[in-house]
C-alpha positions in Angstrom: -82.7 -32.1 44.9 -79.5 -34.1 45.9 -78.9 -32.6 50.1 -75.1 -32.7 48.2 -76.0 -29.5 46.2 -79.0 -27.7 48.2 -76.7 -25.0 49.7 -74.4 -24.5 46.6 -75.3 -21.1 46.2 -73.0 -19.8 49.0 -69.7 -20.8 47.9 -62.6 -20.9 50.6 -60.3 -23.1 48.6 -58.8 -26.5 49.8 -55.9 -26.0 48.0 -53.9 -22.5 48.3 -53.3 -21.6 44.6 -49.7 -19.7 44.5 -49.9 -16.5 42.4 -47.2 -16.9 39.3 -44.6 -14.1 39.4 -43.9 -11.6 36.5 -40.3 -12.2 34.1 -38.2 -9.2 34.8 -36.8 -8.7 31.2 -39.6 -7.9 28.3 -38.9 -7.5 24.8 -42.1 -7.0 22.1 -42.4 -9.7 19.4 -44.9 -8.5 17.0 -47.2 -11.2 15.3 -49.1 -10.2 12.3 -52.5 -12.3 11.7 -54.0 -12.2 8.5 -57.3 -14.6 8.3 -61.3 -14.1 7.1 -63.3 -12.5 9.8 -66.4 -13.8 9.0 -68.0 -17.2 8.5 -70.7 -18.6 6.8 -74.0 -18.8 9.0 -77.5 -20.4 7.3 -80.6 -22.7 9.1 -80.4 -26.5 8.6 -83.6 -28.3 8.8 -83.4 -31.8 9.8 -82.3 -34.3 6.7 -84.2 -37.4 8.1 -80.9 -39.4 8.5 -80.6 -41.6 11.7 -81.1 -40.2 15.3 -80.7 -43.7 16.9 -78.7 -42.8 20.0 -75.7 -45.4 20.4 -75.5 -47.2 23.5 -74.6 -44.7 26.7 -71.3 -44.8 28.0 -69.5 -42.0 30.3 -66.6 -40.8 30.6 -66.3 -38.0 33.5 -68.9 -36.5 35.6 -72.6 -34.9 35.0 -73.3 -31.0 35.9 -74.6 -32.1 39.3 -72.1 -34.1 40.3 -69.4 -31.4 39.4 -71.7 -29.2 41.6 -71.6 -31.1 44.7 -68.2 -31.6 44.4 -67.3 -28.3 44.8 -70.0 -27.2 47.3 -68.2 -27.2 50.6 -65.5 -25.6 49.6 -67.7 -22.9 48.0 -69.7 -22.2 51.2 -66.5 -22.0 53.0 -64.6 -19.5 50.9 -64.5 -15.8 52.5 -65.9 -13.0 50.9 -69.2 -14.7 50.2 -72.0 -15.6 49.7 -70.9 -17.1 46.3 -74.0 -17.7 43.6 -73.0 -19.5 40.9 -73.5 -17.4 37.4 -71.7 -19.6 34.5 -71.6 -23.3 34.0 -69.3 -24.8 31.3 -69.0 -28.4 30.9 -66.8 -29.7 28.1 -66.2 -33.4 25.9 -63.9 -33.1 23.3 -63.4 -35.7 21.4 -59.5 -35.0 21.1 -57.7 -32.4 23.0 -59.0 -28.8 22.8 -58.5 -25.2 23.9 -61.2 -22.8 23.9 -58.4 -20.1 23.5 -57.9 -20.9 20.2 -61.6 -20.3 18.7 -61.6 -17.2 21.2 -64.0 -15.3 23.4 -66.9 -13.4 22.9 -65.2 -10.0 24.1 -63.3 -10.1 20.8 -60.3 -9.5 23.5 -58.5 -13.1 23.6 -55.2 -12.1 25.2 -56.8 -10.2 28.2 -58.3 -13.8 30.0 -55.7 -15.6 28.5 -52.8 -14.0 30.2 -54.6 -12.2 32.9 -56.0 -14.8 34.8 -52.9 -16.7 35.4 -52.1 -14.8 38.6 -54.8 -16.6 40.1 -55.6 -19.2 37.6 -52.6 -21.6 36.9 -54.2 -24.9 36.7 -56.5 -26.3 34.0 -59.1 -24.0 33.7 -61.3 -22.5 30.7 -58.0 -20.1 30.2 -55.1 -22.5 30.0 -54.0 -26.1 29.1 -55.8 -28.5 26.9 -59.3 -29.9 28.2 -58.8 -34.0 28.2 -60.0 -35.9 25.9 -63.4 -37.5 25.7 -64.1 -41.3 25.2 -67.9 -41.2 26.8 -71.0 -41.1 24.2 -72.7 -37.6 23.4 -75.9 -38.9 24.7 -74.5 -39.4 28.1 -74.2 -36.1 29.4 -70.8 -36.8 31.0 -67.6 -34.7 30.8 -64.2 -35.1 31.9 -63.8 -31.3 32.4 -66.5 -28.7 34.3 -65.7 -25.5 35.0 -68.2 -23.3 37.3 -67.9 -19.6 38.2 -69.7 -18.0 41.2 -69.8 -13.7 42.1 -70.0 -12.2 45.4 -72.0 -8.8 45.6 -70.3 -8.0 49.2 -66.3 -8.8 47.8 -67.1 -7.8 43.9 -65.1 -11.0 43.4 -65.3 -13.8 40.9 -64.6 -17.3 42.1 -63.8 -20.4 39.5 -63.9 -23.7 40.4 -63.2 -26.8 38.0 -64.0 -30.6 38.4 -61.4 -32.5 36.3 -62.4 -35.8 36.0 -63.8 -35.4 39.0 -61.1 -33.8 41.4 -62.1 -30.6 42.1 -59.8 -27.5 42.2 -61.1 -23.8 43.7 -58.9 -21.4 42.6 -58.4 -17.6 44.0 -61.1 -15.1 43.5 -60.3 -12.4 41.5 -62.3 -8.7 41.3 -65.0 -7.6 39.0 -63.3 -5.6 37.0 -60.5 -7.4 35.3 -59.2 -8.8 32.3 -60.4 -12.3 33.1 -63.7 -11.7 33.3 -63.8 -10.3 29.7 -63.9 -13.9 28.8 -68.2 -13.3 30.0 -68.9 -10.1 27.5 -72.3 -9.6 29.2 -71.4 -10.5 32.6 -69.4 -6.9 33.6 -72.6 -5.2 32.5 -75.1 -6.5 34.9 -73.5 -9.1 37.6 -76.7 -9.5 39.6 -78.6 -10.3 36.7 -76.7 -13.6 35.8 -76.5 -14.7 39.3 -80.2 -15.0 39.2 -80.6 -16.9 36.0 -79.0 -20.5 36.8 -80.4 -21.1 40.4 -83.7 -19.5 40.3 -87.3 -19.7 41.8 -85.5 -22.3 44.3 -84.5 -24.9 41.5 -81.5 -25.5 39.0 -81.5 -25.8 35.1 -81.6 -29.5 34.3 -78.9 -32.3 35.2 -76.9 -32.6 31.8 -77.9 -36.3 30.9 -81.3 -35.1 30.5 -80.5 -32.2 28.5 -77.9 -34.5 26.0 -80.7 -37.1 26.3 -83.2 -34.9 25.1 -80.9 -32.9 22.7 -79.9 -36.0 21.0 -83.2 -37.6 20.8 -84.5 -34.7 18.3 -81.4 -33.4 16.4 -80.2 -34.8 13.3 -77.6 -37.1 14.6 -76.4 -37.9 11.3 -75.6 -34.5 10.3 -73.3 -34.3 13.4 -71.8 -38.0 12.6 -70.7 -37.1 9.3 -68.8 -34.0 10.9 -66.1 -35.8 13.6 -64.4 -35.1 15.5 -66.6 -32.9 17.8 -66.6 -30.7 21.0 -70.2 -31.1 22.7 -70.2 -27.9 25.4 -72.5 -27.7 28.2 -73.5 -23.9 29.0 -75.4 -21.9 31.0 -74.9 -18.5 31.9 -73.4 -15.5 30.0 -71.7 -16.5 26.5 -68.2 -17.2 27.1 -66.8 -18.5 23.9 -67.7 -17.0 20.4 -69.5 -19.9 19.6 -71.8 -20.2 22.5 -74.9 -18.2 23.2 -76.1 -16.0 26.0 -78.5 -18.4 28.2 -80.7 -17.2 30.9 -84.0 -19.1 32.9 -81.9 -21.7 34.0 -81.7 -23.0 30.1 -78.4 -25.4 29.8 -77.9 -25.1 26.2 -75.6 -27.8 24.2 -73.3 -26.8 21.7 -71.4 -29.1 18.9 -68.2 -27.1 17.9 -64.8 -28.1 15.8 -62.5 -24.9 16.1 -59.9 -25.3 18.8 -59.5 -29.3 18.0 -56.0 -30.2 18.3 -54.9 -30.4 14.9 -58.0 -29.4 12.8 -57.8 -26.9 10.4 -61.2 -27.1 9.3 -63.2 -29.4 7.0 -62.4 -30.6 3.3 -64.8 -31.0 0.5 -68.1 -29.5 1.4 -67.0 -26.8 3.6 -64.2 -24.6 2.9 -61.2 -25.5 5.1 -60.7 -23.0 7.7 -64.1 -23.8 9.0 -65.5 -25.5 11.5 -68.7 -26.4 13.1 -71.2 -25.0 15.2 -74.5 -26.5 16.1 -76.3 -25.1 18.9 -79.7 -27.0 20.3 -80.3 -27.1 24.3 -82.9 -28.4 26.7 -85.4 -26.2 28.7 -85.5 -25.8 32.8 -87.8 -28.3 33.1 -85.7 -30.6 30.8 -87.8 -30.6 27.7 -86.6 -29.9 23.9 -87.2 -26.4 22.9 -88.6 -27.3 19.6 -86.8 -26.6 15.6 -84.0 -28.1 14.5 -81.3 -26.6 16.2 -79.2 -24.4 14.7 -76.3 -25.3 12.2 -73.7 -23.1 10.4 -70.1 -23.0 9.9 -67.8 -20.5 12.1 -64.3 -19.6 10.9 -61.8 -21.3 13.1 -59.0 -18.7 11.4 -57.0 -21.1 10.6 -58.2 -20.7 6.7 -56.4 -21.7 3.4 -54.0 -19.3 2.2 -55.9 -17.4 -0.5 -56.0 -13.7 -1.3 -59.0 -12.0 -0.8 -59.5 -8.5 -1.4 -55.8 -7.7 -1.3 -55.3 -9.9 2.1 -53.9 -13.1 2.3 -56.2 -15.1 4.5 -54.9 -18.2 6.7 -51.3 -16.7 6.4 -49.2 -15.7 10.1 -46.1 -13.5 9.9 -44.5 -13.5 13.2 -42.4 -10.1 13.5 -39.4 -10.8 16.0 -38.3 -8.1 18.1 -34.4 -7.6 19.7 -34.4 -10.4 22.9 -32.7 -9.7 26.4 -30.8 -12.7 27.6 -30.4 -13.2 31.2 -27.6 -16.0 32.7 -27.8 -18.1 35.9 -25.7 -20.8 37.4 -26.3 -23.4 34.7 -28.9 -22.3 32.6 -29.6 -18.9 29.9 -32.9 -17.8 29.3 -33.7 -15.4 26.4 -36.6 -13.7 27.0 -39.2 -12.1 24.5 -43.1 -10.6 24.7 -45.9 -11.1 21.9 -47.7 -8.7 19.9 -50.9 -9.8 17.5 -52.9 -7.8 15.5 -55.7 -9.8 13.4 -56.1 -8.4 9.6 -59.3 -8.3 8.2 -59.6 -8.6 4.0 -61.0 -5.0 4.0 -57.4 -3.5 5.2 -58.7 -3.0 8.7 -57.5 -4.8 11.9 -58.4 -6.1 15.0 -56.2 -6.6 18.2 -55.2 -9.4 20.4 -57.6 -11.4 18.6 -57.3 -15.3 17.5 -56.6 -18.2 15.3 -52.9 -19.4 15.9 -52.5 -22.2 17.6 -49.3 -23.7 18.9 -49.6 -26.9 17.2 -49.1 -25.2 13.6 -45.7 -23.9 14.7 -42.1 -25.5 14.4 -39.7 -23.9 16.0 -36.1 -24.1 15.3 -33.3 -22.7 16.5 -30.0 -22.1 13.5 -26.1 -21.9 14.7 -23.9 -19.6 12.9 -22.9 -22.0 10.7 -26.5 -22.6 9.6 -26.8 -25.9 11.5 -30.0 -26.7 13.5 -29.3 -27.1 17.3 -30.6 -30.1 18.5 -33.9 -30.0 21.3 -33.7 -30.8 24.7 -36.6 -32.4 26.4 -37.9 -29.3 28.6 -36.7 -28.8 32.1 -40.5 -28.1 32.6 -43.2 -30.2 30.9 -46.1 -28.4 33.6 -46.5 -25.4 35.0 -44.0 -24.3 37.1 -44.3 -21.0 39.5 -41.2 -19.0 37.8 -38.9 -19.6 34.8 -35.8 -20.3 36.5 -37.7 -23.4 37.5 -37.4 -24.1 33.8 -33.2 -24.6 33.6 -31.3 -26.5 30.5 -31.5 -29.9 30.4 -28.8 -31.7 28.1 -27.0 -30.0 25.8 -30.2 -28.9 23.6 -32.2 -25.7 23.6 -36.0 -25.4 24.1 -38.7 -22.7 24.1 -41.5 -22.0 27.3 -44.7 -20.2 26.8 -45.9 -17.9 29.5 -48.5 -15.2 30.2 -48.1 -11.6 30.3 -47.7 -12.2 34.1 -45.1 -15.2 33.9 -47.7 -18.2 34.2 -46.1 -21.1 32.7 -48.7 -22.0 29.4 -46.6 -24.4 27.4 -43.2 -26.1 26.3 -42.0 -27.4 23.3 -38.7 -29.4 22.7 -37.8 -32.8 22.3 -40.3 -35.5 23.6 -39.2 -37.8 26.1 -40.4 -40.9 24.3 -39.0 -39.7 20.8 -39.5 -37.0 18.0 -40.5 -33.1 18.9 -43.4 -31.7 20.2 -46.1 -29.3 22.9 -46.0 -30.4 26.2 -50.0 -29.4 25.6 -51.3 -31.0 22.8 -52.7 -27.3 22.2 -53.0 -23.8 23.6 -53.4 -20.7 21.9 -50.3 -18.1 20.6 -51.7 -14.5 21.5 -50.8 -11.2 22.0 -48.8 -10.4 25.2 -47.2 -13.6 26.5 -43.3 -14.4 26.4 -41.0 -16.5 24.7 -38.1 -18.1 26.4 -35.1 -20.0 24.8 -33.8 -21.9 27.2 -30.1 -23.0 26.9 -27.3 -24.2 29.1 -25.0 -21.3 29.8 -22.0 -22.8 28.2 -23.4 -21.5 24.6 -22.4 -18.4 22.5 -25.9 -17.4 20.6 -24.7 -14.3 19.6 -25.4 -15.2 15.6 -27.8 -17.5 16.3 -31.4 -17.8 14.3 -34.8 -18.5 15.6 -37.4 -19.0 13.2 -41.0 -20.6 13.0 -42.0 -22.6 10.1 -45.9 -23.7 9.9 -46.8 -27.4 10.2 -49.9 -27.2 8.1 -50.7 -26.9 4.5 -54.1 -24.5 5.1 -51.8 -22.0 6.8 -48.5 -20.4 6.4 -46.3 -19.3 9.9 -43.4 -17.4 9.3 -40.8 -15.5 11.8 -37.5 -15.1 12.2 -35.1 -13.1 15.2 -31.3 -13.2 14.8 -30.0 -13.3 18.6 
């Protein structure tokens, strides 16, 4: 074993994450969601196309290396000893959000917006994971994310190799809403942190799993399906579309949902769907044998059909009254979120998933029935408070932030031309806030803001008068 990683199992930050404060003014903004619940799920043998691996090339850093990057600052951190309990390792071949797809707690708004006290750089919770340009095969990622438990603090600690910078951020307890992003974890913490470092030995490096995975799944199945998320896991299931995997198994994953700007597949799939094609690598590095296992998983972002009385794929975005607060320059009107997720059969589920920001447009409407004109936002990255976001120009612009005031996402005018996220993709749920920021010099009493959808697959409709 690299001398790097042989003490990783006790994991103090080198960085000191600031805690993001909470907005003082809250208003509720209620968004319906009406989508399918359930996807499609069948076995796939192998067709006999192609598995020729194409020539290795990385992008990013293996599982190991992510490892040892974070190791000394792991052993250092108080409150330990730290053992490590969930390993996700992500290449996406364009820029993705788990938080769109969702979690496996069926709760997506609790780690979304809960974590950003402590979490409020790129994590698994917030901002969009780079994108990939490596090969499949190479078992490289630009983005890692590793999470570690203490049995003396009942704390969790997350630590992330972007690229290969690595970030610590602060430990958080036990029993909070970000660790409902792990549904089995909460149940039996000691358990997971004896399954990935076990009998004195880790699961295998990721190369030789994606070497191995790719060596006996049908390669052409997954060509004829890009673009493509391949997820390295280990540990507790953290995303809907992952699995549960103990004995130091490091399972790989080939998922679609949560793509910037896929809306699922044409032609032999329904749109609305995406992919998911799980196959993985044992401990000791070798192919556990079948085909894998392919199906289709509803990304929620379906065509707009009816079905059963529901319309699936359609959003309706119920505005509530805003509170508008002034400082020396700048106007901030503040809102909070609401979603509830309709299901064809009349029931409902809460806080649940499927809007993304990209299939938004927001616009803002004068009394006169005029569109303002965007302003390129006064904060493109996060940002510890909103009144770090002030006007900029004479446009108007919108922020995204957590329940607890984390900064998420911006959208305005682009600084080299047209409109647009400052993340290529997050996901809308239930409990952040909307601010419209404006200079103070305007009246907005009159004023419209409305959301219009940018996709055909999916309607998004909203409106507030301010």
């Amino acid at each position: 074993m690299d001398p790097a990683i042989s003490q990783w199992v006790m994991q103090k930050p080198t960085v000191d994450v600031a805690g993001t404060r909470r907005l003082p003014v809250l208003v509720v903004v209620t968004i319906l969601v009406l989508a399918g619940l359930l996807g499609g799920w069948y076995w796939l043998e192998r067709a006999g196309s192609s598995r020729t691996a194409p020539t290795t090339r990385d992008d990013g850093t293996t599982f190991y290396q992510a490892l040892a990057s974070l190791n000394s600052s792991v052993t250092n951190q108080s409150g330990g000893p730290w053992l490590i309990f969930s390993v996700m390792g992500i290449a996406a071949e364009e820029y993705y959000s788990p938080n769109v797809k969702g979690y496996v707690s069926f709760n997506n708004s609790a780690p979304v917006n809960g974590c950003q006290m402590a979490l409020n750089g790129l994590t698994m919770f917030n901002g969009s994971i780079p994108v990939f340009d490596g090969t499949f095969n190479s078992g490289t990622a630009p983005f890692w994310q590793l999470a570690y438990y203490s049995s003396t603090s009942k704390e969790v600690l997350v630590g992330t190799d972007v690229m290969g910078a690595p970030q610590l951020f602060t430990p958080f307890a036990l029993q909070s809403n970000c660790t409902n992003a792990w549904g089995d974890f909460e149940l039996d913490p000691t358990y997971w942190t004896s399954q990935i470092y076990s009998n004195s030995s880790l699961p295998p490096n990721s190369p030789i799993a994606a070497q191995s995975v790719w060596n006996n799944v049908d390669t052409g199945y997954l060509d004829s399906h890009l673009p493509l998320v391949e997820l390295f896991t280990s540990g507790p299931a953290m995303l809907a579309a992952t699995q549960d995997l103990p004995n130091g198994r490091l399972g790989v994953d080939f998922v679609s949902c949560g793509l910037a700007g896929f809306t699922g597949y044409e032609g032999d799939w329904t749109a609305g769907y995406g992919m998911t094609y799980y196959s993985g690598a044992n401990k000791n590095g070798s192919y556990p044998g079948g085909s894998g296992f392919n199906a289709t998983a509803n990304c929620y972002l379906g065509n707009t059909e009816t079905v059963s009385g529901a319309v699936v794929g359609s959003y309706q975005l119920v505005l509530a009254n805003a509170t508008t607060s002034d400082g020396s320059s700048t106007t901030w009107v503040d809102t909070s979120t609401a979603v509830d997720f309709a299901l064809a059969n009349g029931g409902e589920y809460t806080d649940m998933w499927g809007l993304a920001n990209w299939m938004t447009s927001w616009n803002l409407l004068n009394g006169s029935s005029e569109h303002a004109s965007l302003a390129i936002p006064g904060c493109r990255a996060w940002v510890p408070t909103v009144s770090d976001c002030g006007a900029t120009g004479s446009g108007w612009y919108a922020v995204i932030l957590s329940d607890s005031g984390g900064w998420l996402n911006s959208y305005g005018a682009l600084p080299g031309g047209g409109t647009g996220w400052s993340e290529p993709v997050t996901a809308l749920v239930s409990h952040q806030q909307v601010v419209i920021v404006v200079p103070d010099s305007w009246n907005l009493t009159g004023d419209v803001l409305y959301l219009t959808s940018t996709v055909s697959s999916a309607t998004v409709e909203g409106s507030l008068t301010l």
